[in-house]
C-alpha positions in Angstrom: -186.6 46.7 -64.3 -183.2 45.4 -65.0 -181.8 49.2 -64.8 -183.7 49.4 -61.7 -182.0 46.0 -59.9 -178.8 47.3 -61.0 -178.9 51.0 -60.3 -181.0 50.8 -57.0 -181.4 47.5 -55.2 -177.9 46.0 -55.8 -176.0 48.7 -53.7 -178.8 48.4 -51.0 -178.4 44.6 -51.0 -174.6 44.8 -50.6 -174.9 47.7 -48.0 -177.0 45.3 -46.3 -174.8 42.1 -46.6 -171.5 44.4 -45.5 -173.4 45.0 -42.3 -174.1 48.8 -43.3 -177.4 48.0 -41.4 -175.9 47.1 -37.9 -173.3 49.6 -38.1 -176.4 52.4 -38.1 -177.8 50.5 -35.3 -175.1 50.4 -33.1 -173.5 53.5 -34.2 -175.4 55.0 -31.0 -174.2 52.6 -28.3 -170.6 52.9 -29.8 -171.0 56.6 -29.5 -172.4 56.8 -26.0 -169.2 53.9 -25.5 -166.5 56.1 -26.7 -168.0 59.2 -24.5 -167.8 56.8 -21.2 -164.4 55.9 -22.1 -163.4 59.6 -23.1 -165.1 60.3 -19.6 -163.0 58.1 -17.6 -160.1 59.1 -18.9 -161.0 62.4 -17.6 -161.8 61.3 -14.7 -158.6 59.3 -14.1 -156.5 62.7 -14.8 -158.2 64.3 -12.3 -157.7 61.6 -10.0 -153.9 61.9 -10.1 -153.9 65.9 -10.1 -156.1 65.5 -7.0 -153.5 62.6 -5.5 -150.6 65.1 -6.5 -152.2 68.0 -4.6 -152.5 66.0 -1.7 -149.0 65.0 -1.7 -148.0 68.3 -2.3 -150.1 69.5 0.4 -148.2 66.6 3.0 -145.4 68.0 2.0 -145.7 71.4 2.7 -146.6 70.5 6.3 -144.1 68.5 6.9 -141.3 71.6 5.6 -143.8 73.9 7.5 -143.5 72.1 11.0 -139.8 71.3 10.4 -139.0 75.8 9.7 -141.3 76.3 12.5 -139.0 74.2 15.1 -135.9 75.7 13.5 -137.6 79.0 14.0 -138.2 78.1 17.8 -134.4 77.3 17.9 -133.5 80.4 16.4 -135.5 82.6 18.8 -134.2 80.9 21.6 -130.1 81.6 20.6 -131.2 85.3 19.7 -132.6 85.8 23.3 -129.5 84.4 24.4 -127.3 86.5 22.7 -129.3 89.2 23.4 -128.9 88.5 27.2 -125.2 88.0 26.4 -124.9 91.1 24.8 -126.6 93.5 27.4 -124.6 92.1 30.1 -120.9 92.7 28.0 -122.2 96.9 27.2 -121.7 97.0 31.1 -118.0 96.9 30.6 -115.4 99.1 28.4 -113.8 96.2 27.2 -115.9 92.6 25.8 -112.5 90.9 25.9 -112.0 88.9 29.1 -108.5 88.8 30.3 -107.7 92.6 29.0 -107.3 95.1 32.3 -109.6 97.2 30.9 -112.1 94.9 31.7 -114.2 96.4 34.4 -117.4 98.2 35.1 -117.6 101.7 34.9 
């Protein structure tokens, strides 16, 4: 009996006392714990990737509408010089006080 106290039931009683027990009971809700924390870190990366994609996205339209009036711009001096140009092939000479400067 003495073999048996010492062998068996002592470890038992101090796994007990050391709160062994507990720890088996809880080791459930300290799982499922660490998964919702795990989760919401997750979560909170996504978050910022999502608020970064937006920004990005902002961004983009803001450089889009700001090439598309530069564009406007540009179309506008290239009709211009187009005009320009037409108009100066009617003469021999594009410089304006030369005497060759007439229309043929």
């Amino acid at each position: 009996m003495q073999e048996f106290l010492t062998t068996y039931l002592e470890p038992v009683l101090t796994f007990i006392a050391g709160g062994g027990i507990v720890a088996l009971v809880k080791w459930r809700s300290i799982k499922k714990q660490a998964e919702a924390e795990a989760m919401k870190a997750v979560q909170e990366v996504y978050q910022e990737t999502i608020k970064d994609l937006r920004d990005d996205k902002e961004m983009m339209k803001r450089d889009n509408s700001e090439l598309r009036a530069t564009v406007g711009e540009l179309q506008k001096i290239v009709t211009q010089n187009s005009k320009d140009i037409s108009l100066l092939k009617q003469f021999k000479c594009v410089v304006t006080d030369c005497a060759l400067r007439r229309k043929e």
